[in-house]
C-alpha positions in Angstrom: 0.0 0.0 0.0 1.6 3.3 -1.0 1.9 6.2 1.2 -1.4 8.5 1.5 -2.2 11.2 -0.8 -2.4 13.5 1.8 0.3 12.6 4.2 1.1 14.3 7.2 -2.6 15.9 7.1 -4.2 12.5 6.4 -6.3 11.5 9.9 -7.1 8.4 11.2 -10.9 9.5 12.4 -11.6 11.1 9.3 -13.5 7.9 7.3 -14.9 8.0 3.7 -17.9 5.8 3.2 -18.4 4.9 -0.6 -22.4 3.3 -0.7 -22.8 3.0 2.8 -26.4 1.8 4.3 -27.6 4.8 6.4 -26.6 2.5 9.6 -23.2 2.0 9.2 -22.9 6.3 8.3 -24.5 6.7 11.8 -22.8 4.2 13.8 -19.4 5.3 12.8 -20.7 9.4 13.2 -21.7 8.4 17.0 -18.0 6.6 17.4 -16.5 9.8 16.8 -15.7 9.4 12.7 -15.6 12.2 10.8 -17.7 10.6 8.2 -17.7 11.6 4.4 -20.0 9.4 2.4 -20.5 8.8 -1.3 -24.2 7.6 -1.4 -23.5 5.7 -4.9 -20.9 5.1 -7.8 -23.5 5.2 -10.4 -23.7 8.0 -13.1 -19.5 8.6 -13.1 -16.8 7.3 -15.8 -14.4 5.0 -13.8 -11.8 7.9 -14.1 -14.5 10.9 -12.8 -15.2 8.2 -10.2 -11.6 8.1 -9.5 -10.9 11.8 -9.9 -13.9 12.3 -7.6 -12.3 10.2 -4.9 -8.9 11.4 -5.1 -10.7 15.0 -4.1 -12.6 13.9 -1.7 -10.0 12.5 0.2 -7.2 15.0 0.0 -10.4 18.1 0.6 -11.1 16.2 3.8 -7.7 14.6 5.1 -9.5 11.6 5.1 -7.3 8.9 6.5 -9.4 5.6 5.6 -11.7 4.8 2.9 -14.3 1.9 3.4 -16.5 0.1 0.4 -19.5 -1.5 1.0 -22.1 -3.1 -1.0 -21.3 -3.5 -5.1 -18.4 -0.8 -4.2 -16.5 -3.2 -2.4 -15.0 -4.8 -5.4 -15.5 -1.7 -7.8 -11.8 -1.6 -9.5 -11.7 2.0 -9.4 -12.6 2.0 -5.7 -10.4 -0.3 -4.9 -7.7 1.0 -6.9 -7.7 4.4 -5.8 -8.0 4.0 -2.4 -4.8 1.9 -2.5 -3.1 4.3 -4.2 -3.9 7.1 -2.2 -3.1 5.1 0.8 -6.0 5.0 2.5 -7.6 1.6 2.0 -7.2 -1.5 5.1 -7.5 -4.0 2.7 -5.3 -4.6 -0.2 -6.9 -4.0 -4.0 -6.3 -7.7 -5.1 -7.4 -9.1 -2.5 -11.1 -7.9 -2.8 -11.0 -7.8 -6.6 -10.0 -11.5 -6.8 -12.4 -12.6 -3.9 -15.0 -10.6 -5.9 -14.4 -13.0 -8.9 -16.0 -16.2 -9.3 -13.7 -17.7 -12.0 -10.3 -16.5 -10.6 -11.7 -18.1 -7.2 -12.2 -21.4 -8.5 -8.6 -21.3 -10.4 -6.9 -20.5 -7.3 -8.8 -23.4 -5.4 -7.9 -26.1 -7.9 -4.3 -25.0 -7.7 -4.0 -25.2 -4.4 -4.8 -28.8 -3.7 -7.5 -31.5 -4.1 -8.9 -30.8 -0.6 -9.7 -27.1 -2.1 -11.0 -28.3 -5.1 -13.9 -25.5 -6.2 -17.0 -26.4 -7.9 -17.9 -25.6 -11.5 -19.6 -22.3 -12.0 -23.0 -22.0 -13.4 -22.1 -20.6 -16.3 -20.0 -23.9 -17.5 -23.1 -26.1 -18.8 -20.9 -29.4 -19.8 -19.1 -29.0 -16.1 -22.4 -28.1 -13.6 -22.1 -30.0 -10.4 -24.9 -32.2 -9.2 -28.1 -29.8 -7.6 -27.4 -29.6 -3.9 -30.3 -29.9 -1.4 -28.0 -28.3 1.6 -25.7 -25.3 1.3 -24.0 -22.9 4.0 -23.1 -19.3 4.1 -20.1 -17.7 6.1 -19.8 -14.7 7.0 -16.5 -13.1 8.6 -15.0 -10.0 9.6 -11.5 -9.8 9.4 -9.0 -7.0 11.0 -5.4 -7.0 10.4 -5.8 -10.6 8.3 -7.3 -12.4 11.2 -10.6 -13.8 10.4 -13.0 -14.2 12.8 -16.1 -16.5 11.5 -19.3 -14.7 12.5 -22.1 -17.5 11.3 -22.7 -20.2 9.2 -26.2 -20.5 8.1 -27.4 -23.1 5.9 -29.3 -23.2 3.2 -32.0 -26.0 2.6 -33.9 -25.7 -0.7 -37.4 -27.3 -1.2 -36.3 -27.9 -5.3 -33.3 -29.8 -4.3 -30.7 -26.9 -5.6 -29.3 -24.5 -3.1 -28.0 -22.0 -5.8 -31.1 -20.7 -5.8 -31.3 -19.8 -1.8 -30.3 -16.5 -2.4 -32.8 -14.6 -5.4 -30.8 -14.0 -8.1 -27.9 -16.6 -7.0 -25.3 -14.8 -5.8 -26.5 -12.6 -2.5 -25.1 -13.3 1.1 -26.4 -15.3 4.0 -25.6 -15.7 7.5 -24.6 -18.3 10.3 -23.2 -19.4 13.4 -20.0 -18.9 14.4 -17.9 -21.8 17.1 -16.1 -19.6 20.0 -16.4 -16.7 18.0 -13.0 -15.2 19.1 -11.6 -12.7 17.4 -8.2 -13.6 15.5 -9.3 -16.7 14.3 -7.5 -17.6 11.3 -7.9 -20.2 8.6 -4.7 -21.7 7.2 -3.9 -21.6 3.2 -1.8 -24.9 3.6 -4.7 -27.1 5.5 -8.3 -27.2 4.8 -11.1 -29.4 5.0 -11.5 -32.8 4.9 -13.2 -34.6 2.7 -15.8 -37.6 3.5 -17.3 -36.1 6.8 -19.6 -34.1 4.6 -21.0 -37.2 2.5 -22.2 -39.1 5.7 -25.6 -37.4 5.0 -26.8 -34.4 3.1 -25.8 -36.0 -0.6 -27.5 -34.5 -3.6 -30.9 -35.0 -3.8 -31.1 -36.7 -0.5 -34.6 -36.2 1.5 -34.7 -34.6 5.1 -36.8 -32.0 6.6 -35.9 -28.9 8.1 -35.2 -30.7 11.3 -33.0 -33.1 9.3 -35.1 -35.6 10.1 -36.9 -38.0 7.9 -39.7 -36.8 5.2 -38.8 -34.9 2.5 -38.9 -30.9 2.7 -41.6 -29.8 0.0 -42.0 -26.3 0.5 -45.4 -26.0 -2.2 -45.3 -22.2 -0.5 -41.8 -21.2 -1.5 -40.7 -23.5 -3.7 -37.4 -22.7 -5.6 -36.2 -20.5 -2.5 -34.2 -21.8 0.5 -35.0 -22.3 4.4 -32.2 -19.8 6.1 -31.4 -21.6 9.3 -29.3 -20.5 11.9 -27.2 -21.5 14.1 -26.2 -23.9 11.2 -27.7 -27.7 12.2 -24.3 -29.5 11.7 -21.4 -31.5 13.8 -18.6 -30.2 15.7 -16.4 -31.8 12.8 -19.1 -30.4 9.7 -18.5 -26.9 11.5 -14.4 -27.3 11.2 -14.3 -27.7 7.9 -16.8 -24.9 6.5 -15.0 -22.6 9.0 -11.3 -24.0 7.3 -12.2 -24.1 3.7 -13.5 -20.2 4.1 -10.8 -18.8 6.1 -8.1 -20.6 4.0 -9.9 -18.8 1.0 -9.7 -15.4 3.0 -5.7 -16.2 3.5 -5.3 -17.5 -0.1 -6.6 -14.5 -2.0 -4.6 -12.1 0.9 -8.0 -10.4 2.4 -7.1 -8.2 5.6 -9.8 -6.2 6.3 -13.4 -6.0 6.6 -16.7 -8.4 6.0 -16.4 -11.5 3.7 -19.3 -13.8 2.6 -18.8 -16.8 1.2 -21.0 -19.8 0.1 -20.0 -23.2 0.3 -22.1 -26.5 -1.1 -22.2 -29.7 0.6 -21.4 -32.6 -1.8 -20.3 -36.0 -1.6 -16.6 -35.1 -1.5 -16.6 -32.8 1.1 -17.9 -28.9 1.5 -16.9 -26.9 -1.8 -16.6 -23.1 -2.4 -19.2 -22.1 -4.5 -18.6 -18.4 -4.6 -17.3 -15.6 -2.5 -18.2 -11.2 -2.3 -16.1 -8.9 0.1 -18.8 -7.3 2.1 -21.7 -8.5 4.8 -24.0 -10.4 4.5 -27.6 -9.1 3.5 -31.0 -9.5 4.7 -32.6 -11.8 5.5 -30.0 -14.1 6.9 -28.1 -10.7 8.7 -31.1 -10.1 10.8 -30.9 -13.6 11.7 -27.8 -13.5 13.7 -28.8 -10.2 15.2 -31.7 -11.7 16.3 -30.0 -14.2 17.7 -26.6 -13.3 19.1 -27.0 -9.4 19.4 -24.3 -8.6 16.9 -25.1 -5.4 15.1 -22.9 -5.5 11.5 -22.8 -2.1 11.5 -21.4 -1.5 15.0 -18.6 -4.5 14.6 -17.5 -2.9 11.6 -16.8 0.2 13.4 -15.7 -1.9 16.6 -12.9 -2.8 13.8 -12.0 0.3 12.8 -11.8 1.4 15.8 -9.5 -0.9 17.0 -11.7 -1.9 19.4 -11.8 -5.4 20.4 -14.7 -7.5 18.8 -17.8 -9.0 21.0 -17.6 -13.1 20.5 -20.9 -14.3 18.6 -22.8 -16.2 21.1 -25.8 -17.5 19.8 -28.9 -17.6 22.7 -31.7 -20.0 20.6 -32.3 -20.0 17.3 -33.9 -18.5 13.8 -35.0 -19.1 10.7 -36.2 -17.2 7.0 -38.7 -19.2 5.5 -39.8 -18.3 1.7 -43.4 -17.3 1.7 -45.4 -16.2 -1.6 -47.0 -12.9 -1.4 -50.6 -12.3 -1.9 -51.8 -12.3 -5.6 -52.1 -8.3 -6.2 -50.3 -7.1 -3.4 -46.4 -7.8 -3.6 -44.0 -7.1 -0.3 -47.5 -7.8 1.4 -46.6 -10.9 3.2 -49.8 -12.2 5.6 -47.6 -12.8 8.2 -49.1 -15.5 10.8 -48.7 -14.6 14.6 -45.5 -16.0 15.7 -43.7 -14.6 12.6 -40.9 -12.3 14.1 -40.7 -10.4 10.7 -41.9 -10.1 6.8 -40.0 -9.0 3.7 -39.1 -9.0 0.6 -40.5 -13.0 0.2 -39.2 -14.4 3.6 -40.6 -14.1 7.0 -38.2 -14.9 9.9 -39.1 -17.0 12.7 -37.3 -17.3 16.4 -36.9 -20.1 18.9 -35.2 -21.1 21.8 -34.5 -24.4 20.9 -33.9 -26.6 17.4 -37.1 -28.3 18.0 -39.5 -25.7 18.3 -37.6 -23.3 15.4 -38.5 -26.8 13.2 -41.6 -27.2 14.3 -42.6 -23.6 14.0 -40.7 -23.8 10.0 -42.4 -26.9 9.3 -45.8 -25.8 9.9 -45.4 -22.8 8.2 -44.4 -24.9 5.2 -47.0 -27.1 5.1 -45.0 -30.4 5.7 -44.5 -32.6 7.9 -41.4 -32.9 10.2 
């Protein structure tokens, strides 16, 4: 990283936002930032975007610049920020996490443990339709990666790619001890026949992961978010390995991370990575249910503060539910629905049981 654009008048507190959510611009402004913010990056050229930037910066000494949303692997984001010295997280490192193909190279030349699924995009190369998926989010400070869920994904079609409309958003989980500087290791990674003991393609289990098979006639196509993550001990250490070894691989050092990983009969595989949070609805899950606000870590991080372990106290769940005929976004929520949005209502419970029961019946099928 090169020296800052402004040096010796650069400061620390003084924070540029580029497409920040209106949360995280407040919770830094009440830690003390100076907060500049760029609402969006549409309607400028990359080099008025980077022009833009560049003045911003050295007009108000700003001494870190943080991307969020699609802006987190924007190139000329990325680029300019590490040019100007002013970025925590190496350009590369976000770029190439940011991109699916260069993901999957890097995995497949780093061992057969890491081996990476096809993408979607490779018709004569698809791999097999997954009924169970995860998603891992982490926030990582100074390269150590601290795992702050796994969620799983259960689809009632038998494909997990779709649990996320439009196949590529992020989800949430559960996280082990939840200790900050936690680190995967590039050399290691997962095993690979833990995973095949049960939740093959196309195998039959209900939300409960016990036996029936999960229809889901009210949201087919679109996945049951579960969280904490049902799995082992040993299922746990490899998700948490194979994602923090892809965070150490590609060089990531700062900030949110959100990868998805399949379950398949050879062991959990990458399926694709973004740098930045997780969104809803599997973010409100673990703030539902641990307490962690995203927005607040983040600043925690920046900070320097030290990050609050992710203690999970019961459980929750998104469930896919059509909306009214006429009246999108208008979800009939039933009573012990915690929330409704955009196609999901989220459910809470204190224990497995009842969060399956309570998913079940709202499904329509039995557990």
């Amino acid at each position: 990283m090169t020296a800052s654009a402004g040096s010796g008048t650069a400061d620390p507190r003084r924070l540029l936002l580029v497409a920040p959510s209106p949360e995280l611009a407040a919770a830094a402004t009440e830690a003390g930032f100076h907060v500049v913010t760029l609402a969006d990056t549409a309607g400028f050229t990359d080099e008025e975007l980077r022009a833009h930037l560049r003045k911003t910066v050295l007009t108000h000494r700003v001494g870190r610049m943080v991307a969020c949303g699609e802006a987190s692997s924007h190139p000329a984001v990325l680029e300019t920020a590490e040019e100007l010295g002013v970025s925590p997280n190496p350009a590369s490192a976000a770029r190439l996490l940011a991109d699916a193909v260069e993901v999957r190279n890097l995995l497949n030349l780093s061992g057969p443990q890491w081996q990476a699924l096809a993408l979607p995009d490779e018709p004569e190369h698809r791999p097999p339709l997954c009924d169970v998926g995860y998603g891992v989010e982490t926030l990582t400070v100074e390269g150590m990666h601290r795992v702050t869920g796994i969620v799983e994904f259960r689809s009632g079609d038998g494909s997990f790619r779709d649990a996320i409309p439009g196949g590529g958003g992020p989800g949430e989980g559960r996280s082990g001890d939840g200790s900050p500087g936690e680190r995967g290791s590039g050399g290691g990674g997962p095993g690979g026949g833990r995973f095949s003991e049960r939740g093959e393609p196309g195998a039959e289990a209900g939300p409960d992961r016990a036996g029936g098979t999960a229809t889901a006639p009210r949201g087919a196509g679109l996945a049951v978010h579960t969280f904490p993550a049902p799995i082992t001990g040993a299922e746990e250490a490899e998700i948490r390995a194979l994602a923090t070894g892809l965070l150490d691989l590609v060089g990531y050092e700062f900030g949110y991370a959100f990868i998805r990983v399949a379950r398949t009969g050879h062991g959990p595989r990458v399926v694709d990575a973004v740098p930045q949070q997780a969104s809803w609805p599997v973010s409100r899950l673990i703030e539902l249910t641990t307490g962690l606000v995203p927005e607040r870590e983040l600043v925690h991080a920046l900070s320097g503060k030290p990050l609050k372990a992710a203690m999970p106290v019961g459980c929750a769940a998104a469930v896919p539910m059509s909306d009214p005929p006429g009246a999108p976004g208008r979800i009939a929520a039933p009573a012990d629905v915690r929330e409704a949005r955009d196609g999901y209502v989220v459910l809470t419970a204190l224990t497995p049981a009842e969060l399956a029961s309570r998913t079940a019946a709202l499904l329509g099928c039995p557990i």
